[in-house]
C-alpha positions in Angstrom: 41.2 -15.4 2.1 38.5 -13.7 0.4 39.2 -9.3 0.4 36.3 -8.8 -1.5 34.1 -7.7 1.5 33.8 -3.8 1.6 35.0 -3.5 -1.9 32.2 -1.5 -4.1 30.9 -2.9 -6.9 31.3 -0.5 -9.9 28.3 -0.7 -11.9 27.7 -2.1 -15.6 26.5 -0.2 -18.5 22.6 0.2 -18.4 22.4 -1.9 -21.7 18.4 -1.7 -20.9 18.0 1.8 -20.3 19.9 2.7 -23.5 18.0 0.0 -25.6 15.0 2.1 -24.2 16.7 5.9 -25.2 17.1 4.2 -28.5 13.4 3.7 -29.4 12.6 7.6 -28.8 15.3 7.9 -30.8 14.3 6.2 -33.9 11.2 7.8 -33.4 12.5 11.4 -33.3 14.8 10.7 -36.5 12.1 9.5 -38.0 9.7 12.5 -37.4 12.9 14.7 -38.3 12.7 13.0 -41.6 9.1 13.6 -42.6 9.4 17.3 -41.7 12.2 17.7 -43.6 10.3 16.5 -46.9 7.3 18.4 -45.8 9.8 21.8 -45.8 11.2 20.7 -48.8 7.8 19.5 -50.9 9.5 16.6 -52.3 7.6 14.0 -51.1 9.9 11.1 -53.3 13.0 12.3 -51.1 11.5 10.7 -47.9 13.0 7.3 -48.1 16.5 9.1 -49.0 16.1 11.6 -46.0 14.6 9.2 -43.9 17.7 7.2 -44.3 19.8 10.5 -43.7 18.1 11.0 -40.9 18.0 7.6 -39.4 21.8 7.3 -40.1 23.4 10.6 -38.9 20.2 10.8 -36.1 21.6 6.6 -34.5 25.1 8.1 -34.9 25.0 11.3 -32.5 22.1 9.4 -30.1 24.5 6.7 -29.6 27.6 8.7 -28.9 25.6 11.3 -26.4 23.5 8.9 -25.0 26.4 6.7 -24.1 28.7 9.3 -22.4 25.5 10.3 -20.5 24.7 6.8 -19.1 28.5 6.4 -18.2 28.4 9.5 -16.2 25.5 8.7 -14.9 26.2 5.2 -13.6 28.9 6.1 -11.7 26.8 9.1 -9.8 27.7 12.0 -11.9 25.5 14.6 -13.8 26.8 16.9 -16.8 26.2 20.4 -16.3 24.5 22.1 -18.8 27.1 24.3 -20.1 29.0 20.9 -20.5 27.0 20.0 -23.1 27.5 22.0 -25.8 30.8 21.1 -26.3 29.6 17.8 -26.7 26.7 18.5 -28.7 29.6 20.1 -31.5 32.0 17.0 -31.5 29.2 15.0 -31.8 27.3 16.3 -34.4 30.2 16.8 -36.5 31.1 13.0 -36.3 27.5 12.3 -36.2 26.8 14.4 -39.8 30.2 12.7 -41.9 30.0 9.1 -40.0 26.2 9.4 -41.0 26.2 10.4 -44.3 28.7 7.9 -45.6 27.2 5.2 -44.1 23.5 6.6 -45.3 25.5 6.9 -48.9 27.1 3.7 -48.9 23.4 2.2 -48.0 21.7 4.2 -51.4 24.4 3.7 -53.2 25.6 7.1 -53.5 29.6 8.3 -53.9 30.8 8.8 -50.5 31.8 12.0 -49.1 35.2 12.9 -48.3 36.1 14.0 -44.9 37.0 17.4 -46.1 33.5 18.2 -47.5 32.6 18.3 -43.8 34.1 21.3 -43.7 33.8 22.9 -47.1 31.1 20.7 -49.2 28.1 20.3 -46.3 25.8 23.4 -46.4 25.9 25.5 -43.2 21.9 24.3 -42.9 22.6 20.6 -43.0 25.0 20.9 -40.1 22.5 23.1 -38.1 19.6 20.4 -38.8 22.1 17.4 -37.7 23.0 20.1 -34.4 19.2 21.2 -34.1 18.1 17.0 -33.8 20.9 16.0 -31.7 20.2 19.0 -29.2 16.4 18.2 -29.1 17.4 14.5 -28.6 19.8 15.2 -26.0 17.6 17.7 -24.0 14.3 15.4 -24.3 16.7 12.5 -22.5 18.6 14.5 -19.8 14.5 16.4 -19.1 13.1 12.7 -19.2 15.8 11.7 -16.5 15.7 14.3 -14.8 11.5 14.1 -14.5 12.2 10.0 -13.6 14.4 10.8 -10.5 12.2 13.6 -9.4 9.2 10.8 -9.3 11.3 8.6 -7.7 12.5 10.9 -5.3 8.4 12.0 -4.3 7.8 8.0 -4.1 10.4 7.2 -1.8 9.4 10.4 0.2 5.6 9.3 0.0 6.4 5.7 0.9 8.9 6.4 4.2 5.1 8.9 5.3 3.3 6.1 4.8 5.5 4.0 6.9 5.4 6.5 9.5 1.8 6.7 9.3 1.4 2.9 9.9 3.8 2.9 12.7 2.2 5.7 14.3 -1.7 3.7 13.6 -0.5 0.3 14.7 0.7 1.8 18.3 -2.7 3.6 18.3 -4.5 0.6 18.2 -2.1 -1.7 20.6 -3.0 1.4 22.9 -6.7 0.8 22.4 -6.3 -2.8 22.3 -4.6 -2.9 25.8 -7.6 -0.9 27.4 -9.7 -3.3 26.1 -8.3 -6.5 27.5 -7.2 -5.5 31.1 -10.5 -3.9 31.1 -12.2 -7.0 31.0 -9.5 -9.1 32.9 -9.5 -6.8 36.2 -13.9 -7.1 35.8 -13.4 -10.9 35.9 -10.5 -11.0 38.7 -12.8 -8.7 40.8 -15.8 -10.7 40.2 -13.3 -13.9 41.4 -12.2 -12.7 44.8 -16.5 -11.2 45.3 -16.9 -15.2 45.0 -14.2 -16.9 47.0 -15.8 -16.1 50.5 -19.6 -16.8 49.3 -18.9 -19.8 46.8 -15.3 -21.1 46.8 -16.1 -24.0 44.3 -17.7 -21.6 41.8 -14.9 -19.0 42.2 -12.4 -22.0 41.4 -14.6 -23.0 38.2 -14.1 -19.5 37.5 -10.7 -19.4 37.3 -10.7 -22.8 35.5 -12.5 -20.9 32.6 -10.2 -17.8 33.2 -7.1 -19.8 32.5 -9.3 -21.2 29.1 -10.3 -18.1 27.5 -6.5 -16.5 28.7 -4.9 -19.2 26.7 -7.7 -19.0 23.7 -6.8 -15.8 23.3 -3.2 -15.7 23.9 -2.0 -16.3 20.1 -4.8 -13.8 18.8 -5.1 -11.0 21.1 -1.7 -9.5 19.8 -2.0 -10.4 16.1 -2.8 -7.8 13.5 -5.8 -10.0 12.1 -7.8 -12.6 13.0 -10.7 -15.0 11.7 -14.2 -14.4 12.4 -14.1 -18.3 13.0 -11.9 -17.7 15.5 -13.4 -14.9 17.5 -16.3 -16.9 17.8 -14.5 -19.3 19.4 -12.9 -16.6 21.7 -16.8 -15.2 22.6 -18.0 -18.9 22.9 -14.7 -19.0 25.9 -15.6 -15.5 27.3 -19.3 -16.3 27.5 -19.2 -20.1 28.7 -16.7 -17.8 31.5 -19.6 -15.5 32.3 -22.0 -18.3 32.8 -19.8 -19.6 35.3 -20.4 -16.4 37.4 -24.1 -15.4 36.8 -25.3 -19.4 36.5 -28.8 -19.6 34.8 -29.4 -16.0 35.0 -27.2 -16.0 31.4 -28.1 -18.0 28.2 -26.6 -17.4 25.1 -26.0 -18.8 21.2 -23.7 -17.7 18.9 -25.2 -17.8 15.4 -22.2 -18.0 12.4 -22.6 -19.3 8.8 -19.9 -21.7 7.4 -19.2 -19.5 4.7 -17.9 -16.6 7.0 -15.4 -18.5 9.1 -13.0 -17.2 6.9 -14.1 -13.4 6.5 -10.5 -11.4 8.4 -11.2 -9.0 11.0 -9.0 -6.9 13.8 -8.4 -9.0 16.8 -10.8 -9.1 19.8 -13.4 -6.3 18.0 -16.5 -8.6 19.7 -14.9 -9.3 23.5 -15.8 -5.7 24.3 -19.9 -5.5 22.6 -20.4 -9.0 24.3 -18.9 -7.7 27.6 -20.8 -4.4 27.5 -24.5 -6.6 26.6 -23.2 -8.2 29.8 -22.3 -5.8 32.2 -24.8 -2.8 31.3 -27.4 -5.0 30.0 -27.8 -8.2 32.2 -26.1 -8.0 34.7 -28.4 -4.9 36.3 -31.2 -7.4 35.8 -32.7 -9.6 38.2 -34.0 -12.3 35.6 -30.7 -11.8 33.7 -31.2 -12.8 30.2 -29.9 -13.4 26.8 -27.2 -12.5 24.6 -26.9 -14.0 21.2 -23.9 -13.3 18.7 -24.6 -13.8 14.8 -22.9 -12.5 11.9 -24.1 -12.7 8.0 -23.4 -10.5 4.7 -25.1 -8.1 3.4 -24.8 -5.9 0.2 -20.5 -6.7 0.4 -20.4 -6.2 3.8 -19.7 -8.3 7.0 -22.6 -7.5 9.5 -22.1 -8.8 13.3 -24.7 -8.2 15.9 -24.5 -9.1 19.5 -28.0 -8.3 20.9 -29.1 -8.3 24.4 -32.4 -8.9 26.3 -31.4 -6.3 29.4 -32.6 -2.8 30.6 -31.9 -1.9 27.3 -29.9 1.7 26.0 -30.9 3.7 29.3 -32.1 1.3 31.3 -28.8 0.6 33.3 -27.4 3.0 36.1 -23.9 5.0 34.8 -20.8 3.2 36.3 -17.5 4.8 35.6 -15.8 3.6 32.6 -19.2 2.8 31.2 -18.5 2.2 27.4 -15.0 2.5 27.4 -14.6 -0.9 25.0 -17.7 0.7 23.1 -15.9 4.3 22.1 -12.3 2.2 21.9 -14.4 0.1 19.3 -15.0 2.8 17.3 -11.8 4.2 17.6 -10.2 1.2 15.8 -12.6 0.7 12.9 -12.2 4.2 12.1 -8.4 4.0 12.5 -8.5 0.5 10.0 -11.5 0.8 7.8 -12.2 4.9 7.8 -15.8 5.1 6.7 -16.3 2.1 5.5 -16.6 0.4 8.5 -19.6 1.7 11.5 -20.8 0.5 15.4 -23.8 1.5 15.7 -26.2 0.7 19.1 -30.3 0.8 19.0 -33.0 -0.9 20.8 -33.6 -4.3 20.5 -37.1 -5.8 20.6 -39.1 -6.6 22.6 -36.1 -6.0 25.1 -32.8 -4.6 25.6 -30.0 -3.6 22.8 -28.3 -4.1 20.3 -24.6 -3.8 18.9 -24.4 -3.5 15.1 -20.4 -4.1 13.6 -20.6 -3.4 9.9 -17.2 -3.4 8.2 -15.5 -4.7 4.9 -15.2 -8.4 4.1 -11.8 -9.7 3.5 -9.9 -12.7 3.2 -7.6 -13.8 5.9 
């Protein structure tokens, strides 16, 4: 039977993170070298107290920098005042363990564990104490500075996760007063027809039941193809022309190369059903709506034009423009400024719908 479930895992020694401590290291020791033959003005000494340096410096970084990863692996943090202590025994190994291995490396006779005490000049111990303390604090400051930025980016990335919470109910909000919107037009429209035409009111259903199950996988997805809402406007429309017969004629107008280009889900349902329902359907001849979409300056540019009453040619009904302002509502939400709907006269009739947002891939 395997009792390892629940057990925690004690963590290993950050080999990688100490590999890294040690480069700053080396590079500390080595400017501690060159200013100490700059003090001294004997420039020939450098590649003796660079080896000094590098020696006693590896010594007291390794020791420190070892107990501090330890402690800090297993969730624990010295305390300042802890660290003096530590700094002493340290440095004192650090300055004799150094210096007879830097001796032994130039040659030199190696010291005897008593001149530690009595031989090595007060100054060299405070230079070995001095380097080890600025080493120390420059690790512990660097750590310190590393789990504050990771603290602020967790912080920032849970907002952010809020924030697109909080946007994608907003726009399944928006989305769902779009689509019943245009489902309780066309079941109204339905049971107008069964009493006067029963055969057109079934055909009507017929295409209901099309464009329901066209846009069944898309209308909750977070993106769509602009190949694909074509399709969905070719549906809604050949729907529509069950209802107003030859009084509606449309084309839909999209280049090969933009069948790809992603967009938010059911964006042109509510500019063809407003051309409709504000545009032709007010108008005795009826008339045309065409859909066409092409790319400008890095842009996707969709237009649905009309050949109705035009902007303030049709009488107010309530709701009027409700898919309209939702419209807006989500390309602001999704695409900030970068993306604009923007409705002007079309000639030499009626209006037009211009979508201008970013292209992307799917």
């Amino acid at each position: 039977m395997n009792n390892t479930a629940g057990t925690a895992t004690k963590p290993g020694f950050p080999f990688r993170r100490f590999a890294l401590d040690a480069r700053f290291a080396t590079l500390l020791n080595v400017g501690a070298a060159a200013i100490i033959t700059v003090v001294t003005g004997r420039l020939a000494d450098f590649p003796v107290n660079l080896t000094y340096s590098l020696c006693i410096g590896s010594i007291a970084f390794a020791l420190i920098d070892s107990v501090r990863l330890v402690l800090c692996s297993h969730n624990r943090r010295l305390r300042w005042f802890y660290y003096a202590p530590l700094l002493l025994g340290c440095g004192a190994i650090a300055q004799y363990a150094g210096s007879a291995l830097a001796s032994v490396a130039l040659g030199f006779p190696v010291p005897s564990p008593s001149s530690l005490v009595y031989g090595t000049p007060a100054r060299m111990m405070m230079v070995t104490l001095a380097a080890t303390a600025c080493i120390t604090l420059f690790f512990v400051s660097r750590e310190r500075a590393l789990a504050a930025e990771a603290a602020a980016a967790e912080q920032k990335a849970r907002a952010e996760s809020v924030e697109r919470q909080a946007l994608q109910t907003q726009l399944q909000l928006l989305q769902a007063q779009i689509e019943p919107h245009m489902l309780f037009n066309t079941l109204a429209n339905v049971q107008g027809m069964i009493a006067i035409d029963a055969d057109g009111a079934q055909r009507m259903l017929d295409q209901l039941i099309q464009y329901l199950r066209a846009t069944l996988t898309s209308s909750r997805a977070r993106s769509t193809t602009l190949g694909q809402e074509f399709a969905l406007m070719d549906a809604y429309l050949g729907l529509m022309s069950v209802r107003m017969g030859a009084r509606l004629a449309y084309t839909l107008d999209l280049p090969e190369a933009l069948r790809g280009a992603a967009l938010p889900p059911m964006l042109l349902q509510p500019l063809v059903e407003n051309a409709i329902i504000h545009g032709l359907e007010p108008k005795i001849d009826g008339g045309h709506v065409s859909v066409s979409a092409r790319r400008a300056e890095g842009l996707l540019v969709v237009a649905v034009s009309d050949t109705g009453l035009g902007l303030d040619g049709a009488p107010a009904k309530p709701g009027t423009r409700l898919g309209i302002a939702n419209t807006r509502e989500r390309l602001s939400a999704l695409f900030g400024a970068a993306a604009s709907l923007t409705l002007e006269a079309n000639h030499p009739a009626g209006a037009r719908a211009l979508l201008t947002l970013p292209v992307t891939a799917p």
